[in-house]
C-alpha positions, -999 to +999 in steps of 0.1 A: +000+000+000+029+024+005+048+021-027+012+023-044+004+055-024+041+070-026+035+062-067+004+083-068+014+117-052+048+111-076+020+112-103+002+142-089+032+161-078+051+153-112+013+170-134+015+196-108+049+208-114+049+202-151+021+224-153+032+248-132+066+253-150+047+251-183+025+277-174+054+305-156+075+294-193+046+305-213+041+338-194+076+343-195+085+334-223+061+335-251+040+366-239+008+347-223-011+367-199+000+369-161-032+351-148-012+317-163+017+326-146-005+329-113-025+299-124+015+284-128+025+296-090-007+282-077+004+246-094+039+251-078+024+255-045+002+228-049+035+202-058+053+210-027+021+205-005+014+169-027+049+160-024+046+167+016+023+137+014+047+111+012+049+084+032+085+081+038+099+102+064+130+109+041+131+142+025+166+136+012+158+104-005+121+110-018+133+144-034+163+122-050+141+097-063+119+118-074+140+137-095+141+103-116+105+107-118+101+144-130+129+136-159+108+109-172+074+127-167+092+158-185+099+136-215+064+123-217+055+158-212+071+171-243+061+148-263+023+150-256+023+189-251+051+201-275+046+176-299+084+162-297+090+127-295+119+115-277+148+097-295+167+072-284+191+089-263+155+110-240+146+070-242+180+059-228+183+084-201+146+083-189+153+044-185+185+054-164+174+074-145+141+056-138+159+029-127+180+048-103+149+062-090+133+027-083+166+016-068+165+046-040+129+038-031+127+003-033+162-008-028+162-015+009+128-030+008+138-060-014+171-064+004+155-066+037 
């Protein structure tokens, strides 16, 4: 129950961020109107109170972990919202570091 409900606020937090960086780029960057930027601040707030939700009591190691997880949801990302699909070497390092990721969190379960 604990991998399954540490998976599910990687899943929020990872659509809460990407949207929430996606949003602040697009005001920033390409001229769309403050209220997305806001609309983008009040998605980066929201990540950091999903992420709080964790169920490990490691900050160091969930925030490593997840890193894995946001570099593999920004790949997905860019290909469904920007319309670029990865090539091999997005496909590569997403497995990496998706694996890495997987190690930290369940690493010490399956050796225990």
């Amino acid at each position: 129950m604990t991998v399954a409900r540490s998976a599910a606020v990687f899943l929020v937090a990872v659509l809460c961020e990407l949207a929430g960086t996606y949003a602040v780029w697009r005001w920033l960057r390409e001229g769309a109107t403050p209220f997305l930027g806001a609309a983008g601040a009040a998605s980066l707030l929201g990540y950091a109170a999903v992420q709080s939700a964790q169920p490990s009591g490691s900050f160091g190691r969930v925030y490593a972990a997840y890193a894995g997880i946001f570099l593999v949801g920004a790949i997905v990302w860019g290909w469904l919202v920007d319309r670029r699909a990865p090539d091999r070497f997005d496909l590569i390092g997403g497995a990496v570091v998706l694996a890495g990721a997987l190690t930290i969190l369940l690493g010490r379960r399956v050796g225990s």
